[in-house]
N, C-alpha and C positions, 0 to 999 in steps of 0.2 A: 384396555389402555394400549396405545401404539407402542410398539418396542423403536427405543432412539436408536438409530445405527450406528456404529461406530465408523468417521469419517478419516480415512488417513490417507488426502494426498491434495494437494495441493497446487495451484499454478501460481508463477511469480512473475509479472510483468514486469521488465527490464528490458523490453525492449524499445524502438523508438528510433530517432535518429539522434539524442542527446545531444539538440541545441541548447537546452537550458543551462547546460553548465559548459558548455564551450567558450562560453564570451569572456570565462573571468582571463579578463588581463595581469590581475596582480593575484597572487594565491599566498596566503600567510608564511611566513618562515616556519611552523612546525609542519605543516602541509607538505611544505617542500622535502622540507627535512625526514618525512616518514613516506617520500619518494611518491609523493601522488603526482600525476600529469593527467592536465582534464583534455588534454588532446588527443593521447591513447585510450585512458582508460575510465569505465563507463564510470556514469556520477553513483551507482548503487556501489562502486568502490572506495570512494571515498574515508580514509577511516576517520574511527573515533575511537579515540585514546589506544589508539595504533588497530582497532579491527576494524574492518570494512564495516556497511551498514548493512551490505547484505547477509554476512556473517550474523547481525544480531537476528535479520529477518530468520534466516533459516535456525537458529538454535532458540528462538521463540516459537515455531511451528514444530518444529522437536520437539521441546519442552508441552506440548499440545495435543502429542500424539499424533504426527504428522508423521509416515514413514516415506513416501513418494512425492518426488519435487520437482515440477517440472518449471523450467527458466524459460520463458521466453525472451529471445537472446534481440538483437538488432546492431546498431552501432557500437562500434569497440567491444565485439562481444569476447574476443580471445583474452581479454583480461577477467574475464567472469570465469571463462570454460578454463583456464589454466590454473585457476587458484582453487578452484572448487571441487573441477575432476569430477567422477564420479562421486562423490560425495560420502565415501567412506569414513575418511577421516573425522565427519562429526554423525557419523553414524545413521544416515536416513541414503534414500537413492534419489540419485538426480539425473536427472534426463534433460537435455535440451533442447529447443523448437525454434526456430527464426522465419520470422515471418515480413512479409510485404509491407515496409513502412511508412509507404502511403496509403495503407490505410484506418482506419479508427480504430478505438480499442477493441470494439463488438468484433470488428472485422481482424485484425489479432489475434482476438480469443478461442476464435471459430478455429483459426487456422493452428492453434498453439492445442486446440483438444484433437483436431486429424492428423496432427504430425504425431503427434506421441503416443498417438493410440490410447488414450484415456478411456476405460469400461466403468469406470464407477458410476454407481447412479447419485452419488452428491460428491461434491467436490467444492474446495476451497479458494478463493480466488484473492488475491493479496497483490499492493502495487509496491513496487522494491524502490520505492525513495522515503520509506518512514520508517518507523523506529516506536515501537511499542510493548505493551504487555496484554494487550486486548484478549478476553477471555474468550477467546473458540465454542468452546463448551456449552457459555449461555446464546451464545447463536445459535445453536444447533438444538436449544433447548425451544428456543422461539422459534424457529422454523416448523418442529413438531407439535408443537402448542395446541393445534386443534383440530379436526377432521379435513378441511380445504387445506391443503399444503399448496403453501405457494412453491413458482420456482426460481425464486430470487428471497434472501435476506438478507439486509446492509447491516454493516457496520457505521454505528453512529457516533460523531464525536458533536463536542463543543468546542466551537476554532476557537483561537485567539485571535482578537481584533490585530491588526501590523501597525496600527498608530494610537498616541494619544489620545484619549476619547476627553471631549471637555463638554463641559455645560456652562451655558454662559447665559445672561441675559439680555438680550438683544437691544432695549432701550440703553440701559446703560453701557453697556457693552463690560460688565464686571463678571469675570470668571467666576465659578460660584464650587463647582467642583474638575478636579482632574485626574483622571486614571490612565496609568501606563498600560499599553497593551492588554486591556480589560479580557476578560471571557465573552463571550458573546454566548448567549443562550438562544443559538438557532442550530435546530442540530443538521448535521454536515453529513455526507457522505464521509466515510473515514478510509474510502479506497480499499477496506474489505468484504468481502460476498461469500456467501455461501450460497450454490447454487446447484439446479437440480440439471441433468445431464437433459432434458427435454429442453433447457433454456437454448441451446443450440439454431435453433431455428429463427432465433429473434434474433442472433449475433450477424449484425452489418452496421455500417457505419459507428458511431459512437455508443457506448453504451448507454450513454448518460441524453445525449439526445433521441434513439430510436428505442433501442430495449427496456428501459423503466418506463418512461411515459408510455409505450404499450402495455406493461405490465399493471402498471397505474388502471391504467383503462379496465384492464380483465381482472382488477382484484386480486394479483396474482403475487405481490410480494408485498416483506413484512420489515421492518427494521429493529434494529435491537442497539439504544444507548448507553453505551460506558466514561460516564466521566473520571474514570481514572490516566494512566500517564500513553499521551501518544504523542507524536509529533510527526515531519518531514520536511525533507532537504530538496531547495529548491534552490537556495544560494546562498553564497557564504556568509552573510548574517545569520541564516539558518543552522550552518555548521555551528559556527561562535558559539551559539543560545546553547545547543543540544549539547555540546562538549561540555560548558559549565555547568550544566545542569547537572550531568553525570559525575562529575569533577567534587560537585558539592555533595553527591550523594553517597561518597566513597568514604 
């Protein structure tokens, strides 16, 4: 039987040039109020119910046995590196990487494991605009699952649909059922990987268009679905949902 290794270090993509949340024109009065600016500071700062989002990323990869963290940083990245520091304060080590934002994530990643010197032979790979509880563990359970180890494993969620989903009947045109922002049962990338340090050679362009579909091709990665609680922030409807969500969970 294969001995599972223990995996403790992680990369967090935050970098980019954080258009996506640049454009908001009106930002809430509690927003304001707990001093966020989407012009300074990057969108994985944003809090909720006064902590950052990145804050929950990093004390869910703690809570994971995560001890090494590496940020790869890009636009407004002095708001990330000034609140986090060395990363003593919540107790794991953190290091940071910035890399060329013109280029795709693959090409990011490559450059965000030769800047920090990364020797581990598996490593965690997590995108810093979500918000979860996704179990580590059983990735790392399904990776070693069976003799051919891949060197890619996804984390898989089930999105939420963003609109009313209706069924209707087309002759008469009578609505017959409707559901608010349904589940969709197609499972998703959920912006987590576990990955083996050989992936490196596949990192260019995007990940999601060069590195999996090659990987696809050679058999070579595996995924692993959690329908438990994940989300991420892409705009402030997104903020809204995730704060009340938490809000009612208190």
């Amino acid at each position: 039987m294969r001995k599972i290794p223990k995996i403790k270090t992680a990369i967090i993509l935050a970098g980019g040039k954080g258009s996506r949340m640049i454009n908001f024109s009106v930002l809430p009065k509690e927003l304001i109020q707990q001093g966020f600016d989407s012009e300074k500071m990057h969108k994985s700062m944003i809090p909720i119910k006064r902590k950052p989002l990145l804050e929950y990323i990093i004390l869910w990869l703690k809570n994971e046995e995560i001890k090494k963290i590496v940020i790869g940083v890009g636009a407004k990245k002095e708001s990330i590196i000034n609140y986090f520091e060395e990363g003593k304060r919540w107790g794991v080590e953190i290091v940071y990487t910035e890399h060329n934002p013109e280029g795709g994530t693959g090409d990011a990643l490559r450059e965000d494991m030769e800047k920090s010197g990364i020797e581990d032979k598996y490593f965690f790979v997590v995108n810093g605009d979500q918000i979860t509880d996704f179990p580590l563990k059983e990735l790392i359970k399904i990776h070693f699952s069976n003799r051919n180890l891949p060197l890619a494993t996804i984390g898989l969620i089930y999105p939420t649909f963003p609109f009313g989903k209706i069924e209707w009947e087309l002759k008469t045109h009578q609505i017959i059922n409707f559901q608010e922002k349904p589940i969709i049962k197609v499972p998703t990338s959920a912006g987590i990987y576990l990955f083996s340090k050989e992936i490196k050679s596949y990192l260019k362009n995007n990940l999601e268009k060069y590195a999996f579909p090659l990987l696809v091709k050679e058999h070579r990665i595996k995924g692993y679905l959690y329908e438990g609680f994940w989300d991420t922030i892409n705009t402030i409807k997104d903020w809204e949902r995730i704060n009340n969500q938490l809000n009612n969970q208190v």
